[in-house]
C-alpha positions in Angstrom: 0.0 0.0 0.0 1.1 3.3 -0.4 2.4 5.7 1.8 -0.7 7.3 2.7 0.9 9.1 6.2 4.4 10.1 6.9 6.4 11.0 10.2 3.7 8.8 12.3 4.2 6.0 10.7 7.7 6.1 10.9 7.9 7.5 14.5 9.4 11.2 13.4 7.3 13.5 15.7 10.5 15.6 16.7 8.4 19.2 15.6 5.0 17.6 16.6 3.8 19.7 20.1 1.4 17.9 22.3 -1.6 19.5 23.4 -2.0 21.7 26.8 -3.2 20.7 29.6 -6.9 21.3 28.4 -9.1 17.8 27.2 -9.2 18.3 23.2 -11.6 15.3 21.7 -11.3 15.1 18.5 -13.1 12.3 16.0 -12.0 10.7 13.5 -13.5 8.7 10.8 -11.4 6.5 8.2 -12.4 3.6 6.4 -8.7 2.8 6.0 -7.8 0.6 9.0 -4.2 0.2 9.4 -4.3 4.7 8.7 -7.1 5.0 10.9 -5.3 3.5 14.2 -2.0 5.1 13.0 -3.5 8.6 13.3 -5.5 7.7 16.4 -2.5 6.3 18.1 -0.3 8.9 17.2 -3.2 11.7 18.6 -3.2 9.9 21.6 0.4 10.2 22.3 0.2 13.6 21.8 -2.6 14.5 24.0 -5.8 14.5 22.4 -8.7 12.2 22.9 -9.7 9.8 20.3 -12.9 8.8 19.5 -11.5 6.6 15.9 -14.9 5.3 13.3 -14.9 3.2 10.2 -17.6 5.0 8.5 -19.6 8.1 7.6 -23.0 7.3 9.4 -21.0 6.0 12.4 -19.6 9.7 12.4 -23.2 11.2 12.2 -23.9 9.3 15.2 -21.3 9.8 17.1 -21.7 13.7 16.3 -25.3 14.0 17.3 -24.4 12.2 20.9 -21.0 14.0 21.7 -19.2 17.0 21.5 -16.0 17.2 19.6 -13.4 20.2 18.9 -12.4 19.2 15.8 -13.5 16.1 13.7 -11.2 14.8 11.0 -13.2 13.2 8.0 -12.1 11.3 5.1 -13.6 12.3 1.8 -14.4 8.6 0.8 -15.9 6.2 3.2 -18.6 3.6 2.8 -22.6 4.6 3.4 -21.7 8.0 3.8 -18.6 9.8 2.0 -17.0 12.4 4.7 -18.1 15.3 2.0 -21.8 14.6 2.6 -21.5 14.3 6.2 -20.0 18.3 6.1 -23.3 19.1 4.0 -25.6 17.3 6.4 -23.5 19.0 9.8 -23.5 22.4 8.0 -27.3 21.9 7.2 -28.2 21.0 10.7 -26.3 24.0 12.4 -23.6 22.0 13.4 -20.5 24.7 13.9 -18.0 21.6 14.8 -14.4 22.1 13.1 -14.0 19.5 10.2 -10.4 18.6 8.7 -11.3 16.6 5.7 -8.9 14.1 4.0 -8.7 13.0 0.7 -6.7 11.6 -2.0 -8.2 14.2 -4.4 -5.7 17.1 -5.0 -7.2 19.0 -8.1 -8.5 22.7 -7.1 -12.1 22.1 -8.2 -12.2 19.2 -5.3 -10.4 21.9 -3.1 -13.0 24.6 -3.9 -15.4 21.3 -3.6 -14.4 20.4 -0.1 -14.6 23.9 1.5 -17.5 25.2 -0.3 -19.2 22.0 1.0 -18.7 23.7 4.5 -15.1 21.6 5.6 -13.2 24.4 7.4 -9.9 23.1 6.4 -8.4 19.8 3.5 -5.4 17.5 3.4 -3.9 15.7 0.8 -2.8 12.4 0.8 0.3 11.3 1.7 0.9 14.0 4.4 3.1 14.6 7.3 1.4 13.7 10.6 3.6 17.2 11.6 1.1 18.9 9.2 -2.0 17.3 10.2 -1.0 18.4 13.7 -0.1 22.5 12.9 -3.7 21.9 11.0 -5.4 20.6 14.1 -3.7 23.5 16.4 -5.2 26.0 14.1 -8.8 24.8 13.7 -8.3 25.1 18.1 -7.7 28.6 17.4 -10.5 29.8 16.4 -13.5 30.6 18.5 -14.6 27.4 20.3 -18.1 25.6 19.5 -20.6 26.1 22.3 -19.8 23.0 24.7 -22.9 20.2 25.3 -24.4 21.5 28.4 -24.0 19.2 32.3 -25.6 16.4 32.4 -27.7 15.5 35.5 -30.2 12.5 36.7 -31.0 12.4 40.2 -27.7 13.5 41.9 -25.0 12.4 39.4 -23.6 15.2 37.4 -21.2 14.9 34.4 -19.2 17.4 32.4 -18.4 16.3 29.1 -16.2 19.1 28.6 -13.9 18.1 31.6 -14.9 14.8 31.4 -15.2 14.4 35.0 -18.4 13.1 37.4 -19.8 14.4 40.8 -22.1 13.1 43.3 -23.9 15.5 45.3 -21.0 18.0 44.6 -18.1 14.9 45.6 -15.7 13.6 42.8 -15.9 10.1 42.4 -12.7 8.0 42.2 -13.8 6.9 38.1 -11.0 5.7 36.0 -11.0 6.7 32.0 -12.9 3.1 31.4 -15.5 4.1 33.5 -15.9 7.7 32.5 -16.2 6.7 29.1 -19.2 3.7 30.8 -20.7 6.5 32.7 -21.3 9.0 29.2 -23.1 6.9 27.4 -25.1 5.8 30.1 -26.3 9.0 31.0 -26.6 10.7 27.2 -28.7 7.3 26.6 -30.9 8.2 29.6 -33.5 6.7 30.0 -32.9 4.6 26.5 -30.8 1.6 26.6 -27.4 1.5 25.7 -26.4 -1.9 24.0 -23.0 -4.2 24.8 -21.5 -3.1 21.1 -22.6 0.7 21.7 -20.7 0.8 24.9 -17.6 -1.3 23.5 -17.7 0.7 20.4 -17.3 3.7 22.8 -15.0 2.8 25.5 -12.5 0.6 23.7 -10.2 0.9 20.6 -11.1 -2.5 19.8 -14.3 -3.2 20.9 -13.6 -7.3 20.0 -11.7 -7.1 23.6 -14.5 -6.0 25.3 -17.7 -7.1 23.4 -17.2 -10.8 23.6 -16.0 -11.6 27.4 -17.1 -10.3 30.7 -15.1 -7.1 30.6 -18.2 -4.7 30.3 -19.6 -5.9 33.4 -16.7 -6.1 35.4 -16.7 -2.4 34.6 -20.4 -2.2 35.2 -20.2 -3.6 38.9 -17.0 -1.4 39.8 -19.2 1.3 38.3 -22.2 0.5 40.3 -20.5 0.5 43.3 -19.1 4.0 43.1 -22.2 5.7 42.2 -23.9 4.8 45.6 -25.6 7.8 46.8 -25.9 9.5 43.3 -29.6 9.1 43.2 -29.5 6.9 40.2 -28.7 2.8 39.4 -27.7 0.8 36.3 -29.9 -1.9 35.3 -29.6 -4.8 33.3 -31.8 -5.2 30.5 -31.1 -9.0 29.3 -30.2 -9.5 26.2 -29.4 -6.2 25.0 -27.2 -4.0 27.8 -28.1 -1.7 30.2 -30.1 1.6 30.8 -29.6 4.2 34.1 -32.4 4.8 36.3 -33.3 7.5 38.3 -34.0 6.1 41.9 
């Protein structure tokens, strides 16, 4: 395959500057597998969280339940191509950064891209160094409103610091329950399914989906929420829903 991404895959990040002390979540959606955990890894180690998709309507989804500061698209990507995914955000007044990638480097696909309503494009190959500088500017710019607190009972999470609080305390939650805890609560009072929440949490939800891992979670989970006014059930068969007590 060709080299699609330099500097990443080859480990030179000498220029690349990680991120401040601030959570940055950025998504990013690549049909290309080996590409798409390159670029996710290599976020990661610089900083930024990584929520990494295969596909456009996967993105859609994941935009309309979280809140991103930047979301990096490819251009070509099965069910829904990253281009109409900018269209459908730009249509619904969603003011999210997008970085859109693409092999296509002629300036009508340019003019294309950012007319479409993609605040920034990158050409295949390109330096992860670039991508980076790319992703520092787009942080520049005024932020996007953040998604409001999220409360049920006495439970309260910030999706912007990413943190929890019961009855104004700060739960002991480590990153694997956190990311447990979001969906619960964004799902409230839906259900959110096994392959929802391993999609989610993990970057390969195979480790989590088919063993016991979830609910090991779940029960560490259940026991630090006591007092919080709210409980996580088990709905058989499908996964599990939070319920204000």
């Amino acid at each position: 395959m060709a080299e699609i991404l330099t500097g990443a895959r080859t480990g030179r990040l000498e220029n690349a500057r990680k991120v401040g002390s601030g959570v940055v979540r950025v998504l990013v959606a690549e049909d290309d597998e080996g590409l798409g955990e390159v670029l996710a890894r290599g976020l990661r180690e610089q900083g930024y969280v990584v929520d990494l998709v295969p596909d456009g309507e996967t993105a859609a989804a994941y935009l309309r339940f979280y809140s991103y500061e930047v979301a990096v698209l490819d251009w070509r990507m099965p069910w829904l191509s990253g281009l109409d995914l900018v269209r459908r955000l730009r249509r619904g007044g969603t003011a999210t950064p997008v970085l859109l990638l693409t092999a296509r480097d002629a300036p009508a696909d340019r003019i294309t891209g950012l007319d479409a309503g993609a605040d920034d494009y990158l050409v295949k190959p390109f330096d992860f160094g670039e991508l980076l500088a790319r992703l520092r500017a787009l942080q520049r710019r005024p932020p996007v409103s953040q998604a409001p607190r999220i409360v049920i009972g006495e439970l309260e999470f910030d999706p912007a610091a990413r943190e929890a609080l019961v009855s104004g305390y700060r739960p002991s939650l480590t990153a694997t329950e956190l990311g447990i805890l979001e969906i619960l609560m964004r799902r409230y009072p839906g259900v959110a399914d096994r392959r929802s929440i391993a999609q989610h949490v993990w970057d390969y939800e195979a480790d989590a989906f088919g063993s016991n891992t979830i609910d090991v979670h779940l029960a560490r989970l259940r026991s630090k929420l006591a007092g919080a006014g709210v409980r996580i059930e088990t709905v058989r068969g499908v996964g599990y829903r939070m319920v204000a007590s």
